[in-house]
N, C-alpha and C positions, 0 to 999 in steps of 0.2 A: 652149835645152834640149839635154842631152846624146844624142848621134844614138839612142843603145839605148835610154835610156830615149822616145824621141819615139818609136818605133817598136814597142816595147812599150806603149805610152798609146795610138799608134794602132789597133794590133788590140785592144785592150781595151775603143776605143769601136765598131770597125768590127767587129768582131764579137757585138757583144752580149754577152759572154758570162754576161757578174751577171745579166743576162735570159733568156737560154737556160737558166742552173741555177734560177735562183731561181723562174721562171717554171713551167717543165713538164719540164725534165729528169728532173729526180731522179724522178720518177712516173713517166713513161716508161721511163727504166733497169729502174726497182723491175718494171713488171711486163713490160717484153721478158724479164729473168733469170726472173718466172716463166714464161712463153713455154718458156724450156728444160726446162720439167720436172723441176731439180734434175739436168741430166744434162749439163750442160757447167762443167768444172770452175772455180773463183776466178780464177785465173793467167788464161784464155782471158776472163771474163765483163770481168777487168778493161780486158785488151787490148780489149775491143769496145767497153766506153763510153768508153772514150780514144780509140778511130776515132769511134766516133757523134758525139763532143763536137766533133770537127775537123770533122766532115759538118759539125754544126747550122752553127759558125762558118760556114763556107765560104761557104754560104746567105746568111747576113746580112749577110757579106763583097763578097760580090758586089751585092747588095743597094743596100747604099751606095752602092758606085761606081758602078754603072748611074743611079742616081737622086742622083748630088748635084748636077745641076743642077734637078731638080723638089724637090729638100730646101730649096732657098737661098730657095723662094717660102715656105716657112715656117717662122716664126721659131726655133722651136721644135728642128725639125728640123734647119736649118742649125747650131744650134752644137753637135748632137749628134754630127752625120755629120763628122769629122775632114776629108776633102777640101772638101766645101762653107767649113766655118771656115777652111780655110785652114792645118791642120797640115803635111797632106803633098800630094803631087799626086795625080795620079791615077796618075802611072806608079807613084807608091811604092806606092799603096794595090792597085795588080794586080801588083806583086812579094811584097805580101805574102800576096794572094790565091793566087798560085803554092806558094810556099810549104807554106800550109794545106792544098793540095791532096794536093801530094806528100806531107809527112807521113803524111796520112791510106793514101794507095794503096800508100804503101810498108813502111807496116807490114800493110794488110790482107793484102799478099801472102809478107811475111815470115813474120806472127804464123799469119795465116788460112787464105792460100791461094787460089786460084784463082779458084773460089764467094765467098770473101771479098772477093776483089779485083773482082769483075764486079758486087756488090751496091753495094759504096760506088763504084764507077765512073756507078753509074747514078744512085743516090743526088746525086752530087755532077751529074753532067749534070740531073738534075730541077732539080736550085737554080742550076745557071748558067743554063737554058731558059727559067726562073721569070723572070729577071731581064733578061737580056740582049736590049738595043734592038732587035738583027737579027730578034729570034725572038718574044722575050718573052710566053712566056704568061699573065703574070698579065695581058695585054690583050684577050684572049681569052675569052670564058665559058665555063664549064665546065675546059679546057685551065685554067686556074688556080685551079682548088679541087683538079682532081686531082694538079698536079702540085706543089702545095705541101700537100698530105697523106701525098705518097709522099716529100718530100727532107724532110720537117721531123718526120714522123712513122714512117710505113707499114714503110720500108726499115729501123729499126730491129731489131724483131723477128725481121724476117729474119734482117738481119745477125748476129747474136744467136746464130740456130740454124744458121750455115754454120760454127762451129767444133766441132771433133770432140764427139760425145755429141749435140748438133743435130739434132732433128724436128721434123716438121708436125703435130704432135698436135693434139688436139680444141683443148686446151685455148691452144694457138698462133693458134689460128684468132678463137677470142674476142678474144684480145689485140690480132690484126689489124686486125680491124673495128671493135673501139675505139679504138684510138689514130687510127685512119682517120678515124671520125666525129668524135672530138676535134679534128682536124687543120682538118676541112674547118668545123667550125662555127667556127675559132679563124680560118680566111682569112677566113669570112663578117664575123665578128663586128671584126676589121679594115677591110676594105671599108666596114663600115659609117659607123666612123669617120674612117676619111679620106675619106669621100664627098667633100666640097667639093676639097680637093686632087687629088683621082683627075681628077676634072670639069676642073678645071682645066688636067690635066696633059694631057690628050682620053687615057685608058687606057679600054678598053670591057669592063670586067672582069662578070664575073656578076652583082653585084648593082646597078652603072648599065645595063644591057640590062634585067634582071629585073623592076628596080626593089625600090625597097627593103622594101615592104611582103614580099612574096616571100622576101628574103633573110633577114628578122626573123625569119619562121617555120622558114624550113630551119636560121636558127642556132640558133635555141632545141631543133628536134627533133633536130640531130646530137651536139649537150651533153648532153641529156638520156638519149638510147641510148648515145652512144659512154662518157660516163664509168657508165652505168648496168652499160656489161657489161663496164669494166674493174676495178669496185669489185666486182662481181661475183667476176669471177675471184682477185682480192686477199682478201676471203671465202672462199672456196671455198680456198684457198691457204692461209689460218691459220686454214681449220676453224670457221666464227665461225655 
């Protein structure tokens, strides 16, 4: 395979991205822009979901790499994860993880600014924390619902309202605490399903400590508020 295109196919699997858009971005986007109140102009909204869209990668980037020796135990997953199949190594797959990073930090502080640059800084720290062996909070309970609501979710809307015309208005705060509770019932409702593999891999994440019973109910109650009060404000937004 030709190097640019292998490395292009790389971050297209090592990122998720067809999963990141197809999945919950685009809803996310739609209500962080309302988050702004109509007060931060097209030019800056764009700049911000082309940061947020390198954030989500980042997250699923790192992702893979920390976990493609726990990917390779199942089937499924190894031929998804580009290092477990055996496209690139791992060193290529954290050059291009750098990469993503920079992109992201150096337009937040070009495009954004300062406030820009210290939200996707952190943003991008929750999904390396999330993932990486040394730290890895998704082994953690709790420490991995919160910190994969804030890189995968939470830090959106901020980021959002740190470019010029940007407040914390009422109507920011709904957006917050929805796509929060979105966030945290969407780790639960994962956990749930790699149960067996989690077990395997010994990760002590919230819902193998909880148990699952436990986990069933907090993911159904955080679906149920989190999109209740982002459909909410999407109402409320087109007057309905």
């Amino acid at each position: 395979m030709n190097p640019i295109a292998k490395y292009i196919t790389a971050f297209y699997k090592l990122s998720r991205i067809k999963v990141i858009v197809g999945d919950y971005f685009i809803l996310l986007t739609a209500v962080s822009i309302i988050a702004t109140n109509n007060s931060v102009s097209i030019p800056y909204l764009l700049v911000a979901a082309i940061i947020s869209l390198a954030i989500h990668c980042y997250s699923f980037i790192v992702n893979d790499l920390e976990d493609a020796e726990d990917d390779a135990l199942d089937e499924k997953k190894k031929l998804r994860n580009p290092i477990s199949a055996g496209l690139i190594s791992y060193t290529e797959g954290l050059a291009i993880l750098k990469f993503t990073a920079a992109f992201a930090l150096i337009l937040s502080f070009f495009i954004g600014g300062v406030n820009t640059l210290m939200i996707s800084f952190a943003a991008i720290l929750a999904g390396h924390f999330y993932s990486w062996k040394p730290i890895r909070f998704k082994s953690y309970p709790i420490f991995d619902i919160v910190s994969h609501s804030f890189a995968l979710a939470a830090f959106q809307p901020i980021l959002f309202n740190t470019f010029p015309g940007g407040s914390f208005s009422e109507t920011f705060w709904f957006v917050y605490f929805g796509v929060t509770l979105v966030s945290i019932g969407g780790a639960l409702y994962n956990q749930l399903r790699d149960y067996n593999v989690d077990v395997a891999s010994n990760l002590n994440n919230f819902t193998i400590t909880f148990g699952k019973p436990i986990a069933k109910i907090l993911f159904v109650l955080a679906y149920l508020i989190g999109f209740g009060l982002n459909f909410a404000v999407i109402l409320n937004y087109l007057k309905i």
